[in-house]
ROGU-484795 format. One record per residue (C-alpha): residue in one letter; x, y, z. Coordinates in steps of 0.02 Angstrom, whole numbers, padded with zeros to 5 digits, always signed. Example, Ala and Ser with C-alpha at 12.3 -4.5 7.8 and 13.67 -1.06 7.14 Angstrom:
A+00615-00225+00390 S+00684-00053+00357 
! end
This chain:
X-00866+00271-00556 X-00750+00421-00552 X-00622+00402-00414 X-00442+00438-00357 X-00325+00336-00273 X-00158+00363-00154 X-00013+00244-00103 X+00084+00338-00002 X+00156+00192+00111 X+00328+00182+00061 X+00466+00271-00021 X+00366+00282-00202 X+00222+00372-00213 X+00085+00321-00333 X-00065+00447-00366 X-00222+00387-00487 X-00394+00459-00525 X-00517+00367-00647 X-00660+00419-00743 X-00769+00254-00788 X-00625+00169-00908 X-00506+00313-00920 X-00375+00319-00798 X-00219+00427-00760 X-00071+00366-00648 X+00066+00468-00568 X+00215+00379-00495 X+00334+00516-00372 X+00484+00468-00309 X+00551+00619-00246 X+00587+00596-00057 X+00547+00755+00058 X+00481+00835-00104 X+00330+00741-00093 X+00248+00834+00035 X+00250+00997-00100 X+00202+00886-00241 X+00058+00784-00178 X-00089+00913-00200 X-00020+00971-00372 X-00006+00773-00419 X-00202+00744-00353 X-00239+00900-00455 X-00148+00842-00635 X-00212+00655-00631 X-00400+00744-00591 X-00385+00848-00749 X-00299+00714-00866 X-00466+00630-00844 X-00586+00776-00844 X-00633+00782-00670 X-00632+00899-00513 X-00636+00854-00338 X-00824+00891-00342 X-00870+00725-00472 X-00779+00612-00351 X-00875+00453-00301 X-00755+00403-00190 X-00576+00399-00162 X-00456+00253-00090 X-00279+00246+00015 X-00153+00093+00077 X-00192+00136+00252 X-00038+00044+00323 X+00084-00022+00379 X+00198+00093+00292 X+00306+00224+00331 X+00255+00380+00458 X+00282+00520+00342 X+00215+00433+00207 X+00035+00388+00257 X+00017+00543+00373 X+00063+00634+00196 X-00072+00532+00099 X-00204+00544+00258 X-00194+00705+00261 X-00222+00757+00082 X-00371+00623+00059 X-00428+00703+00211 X-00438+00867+00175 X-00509+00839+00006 X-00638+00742+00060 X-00722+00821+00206 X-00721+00988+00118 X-00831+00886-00034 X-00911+00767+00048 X-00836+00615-00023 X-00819+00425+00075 X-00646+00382+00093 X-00595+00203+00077 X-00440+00110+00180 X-00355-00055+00117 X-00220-00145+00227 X-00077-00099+00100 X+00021-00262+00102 X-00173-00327+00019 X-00168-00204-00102 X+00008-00224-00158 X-00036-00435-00168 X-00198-00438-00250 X-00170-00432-00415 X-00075-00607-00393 X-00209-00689-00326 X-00211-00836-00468 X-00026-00881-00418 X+00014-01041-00386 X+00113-01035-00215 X+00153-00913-00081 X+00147-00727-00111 X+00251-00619+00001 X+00197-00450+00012 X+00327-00332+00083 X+00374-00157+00130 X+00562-00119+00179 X+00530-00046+00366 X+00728-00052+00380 X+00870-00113+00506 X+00834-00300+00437 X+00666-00265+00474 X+00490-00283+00352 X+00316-00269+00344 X+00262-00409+00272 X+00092-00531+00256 X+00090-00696+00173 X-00054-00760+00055 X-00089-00907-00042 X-00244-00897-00162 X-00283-00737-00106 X-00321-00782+00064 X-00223-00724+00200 X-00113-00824+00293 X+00008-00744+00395 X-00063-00585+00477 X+00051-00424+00428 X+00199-00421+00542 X+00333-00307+00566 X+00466-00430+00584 X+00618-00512+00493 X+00682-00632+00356 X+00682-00769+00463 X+00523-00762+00525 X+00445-00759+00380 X+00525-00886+00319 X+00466-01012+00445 X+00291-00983+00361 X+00339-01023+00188 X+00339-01235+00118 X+00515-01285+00064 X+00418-01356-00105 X+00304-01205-00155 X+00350-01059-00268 X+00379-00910-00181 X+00317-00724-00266 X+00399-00589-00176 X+00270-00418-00200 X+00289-00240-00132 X+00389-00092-00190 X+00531-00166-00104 X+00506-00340-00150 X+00688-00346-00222 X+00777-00305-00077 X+00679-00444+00029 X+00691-00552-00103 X+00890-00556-00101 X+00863-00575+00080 X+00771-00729+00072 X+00884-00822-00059 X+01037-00787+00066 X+00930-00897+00188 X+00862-01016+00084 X+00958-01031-00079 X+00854-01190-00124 X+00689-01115-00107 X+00589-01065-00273 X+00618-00869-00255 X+00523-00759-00393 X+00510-00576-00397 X+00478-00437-00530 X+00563-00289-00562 X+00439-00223-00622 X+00281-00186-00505 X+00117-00163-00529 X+00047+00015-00469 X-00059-00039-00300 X-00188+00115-00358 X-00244-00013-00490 X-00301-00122-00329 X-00366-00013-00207 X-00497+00037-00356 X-00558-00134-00372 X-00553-00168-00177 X-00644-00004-00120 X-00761-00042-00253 X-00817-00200-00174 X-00822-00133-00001 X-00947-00031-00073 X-01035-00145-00164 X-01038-00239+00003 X-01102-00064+00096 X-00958-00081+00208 X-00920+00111+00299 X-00798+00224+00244 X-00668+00282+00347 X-00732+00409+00499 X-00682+00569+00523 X-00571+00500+00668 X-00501+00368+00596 X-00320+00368+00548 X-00172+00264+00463 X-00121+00098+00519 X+00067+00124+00579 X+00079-00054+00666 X+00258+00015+00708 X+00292+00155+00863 X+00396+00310+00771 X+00566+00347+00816 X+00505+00490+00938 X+00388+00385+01030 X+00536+00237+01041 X+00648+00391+01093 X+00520+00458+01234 X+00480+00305+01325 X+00679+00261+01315 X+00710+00441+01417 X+00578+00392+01547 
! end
């Protein structure tokens, strides 16, 4: 299927289209500059492999949690480019995507995004399955849903800095984490390829990103009043 993919959740952005086999991944971390380089990143990875907007079968995004600017960036973009072809857009819960390509691990998998001020995103799985809803909460509380025996696998694009976190709390607990991360593009193929498969419904026209936090202007606003 010929499809492209956005992770625009947290501070790295990663941008992939595919053409059956052939894929081509862009990774931006730029900051601000990624609201100017977003449509010219969508526009190189669609070229490396030979397609226009047009030949789309679909495209995919990490709907959230994440970070406002980020997935209102990515929403917006997907958006656009798909109501003006016609093409479904697909939404995965981005703490799955970032921990399903660890699926065969043999322990806990923490899936995290840095949402700052102590503060994470996180879910917990074990086999794949799900077993602590996403949260926006802290180190300790995630802790109390981790086994003092298992193997812990800290995932995310910040799994390092919630990884130190949790060996300062528990410095006997089996702590793992790669520097090296997987692109969550890779993932979001494979899972909005089964929703399909499944005939589960595209995103609708009204439907938006998952924010699970309130942004600093909302916190600000009710505050005032």
């Amino acid at each position: 299927m010929n499809a492209l993919a956005v992770d625009s959740a947290a501070s790295r952005m990663v941008i992939a289209a595919k053409k059956d086999d052939d894929v081509a991944t862009l990774s931006l971390d730029i900051a601000m500059k990624q609201s100017e380089k977003i449509l010219p990143a969508i526009d190189f990875v669609l070229s490396e492999v030979g397609l226009t907007p047009a030949d789309l079968d679909y495209t995919a995004i990490c709907k959230g949690p994440g970070t406002f600017t980020g997935l209102r960036l990515g929403f917006s973009a997907l958006k656009a480019l798909t109501l003006s072809n016609n093409i479904p857009l697909y939404a995965v819960p981005t703490l799955e995507a970032y921990a399903f390509p660890f699926a065969e691990f043999a322990g806990a998998v923490v899936s995290v995004i840095d949402a700052k001020k102590d503060q994470f995103f996180a879910s917990v799985y074990r086999g794949g399955k799900c077993c602590m809803p996403p949260k926006d909460t802290d180190t300790t509380e995630i802790l109390k849903n981790l086994d003092a025996e298992e193997s812990v696998l800290i995932v995310g694009q910040n799994a390092d800095v919630f990884a130190e976190n949790l060996r300062s709390l528990a410095p006997t607990l089996d702590v793992r984490c790669y520097k090296s991360q997987p692109a969550a593009t890779s993932a979001l193929f494979t899972l909005a390829e089964q929703m399909i498969a499944q005939k589960e419904p595209p995103l609708a026209d009204y439907d938006g990103p998952d924010y699970m936090r309130k942004s600093e202007a909302e916190i600000a606003a009710e505050a005032k009043a």
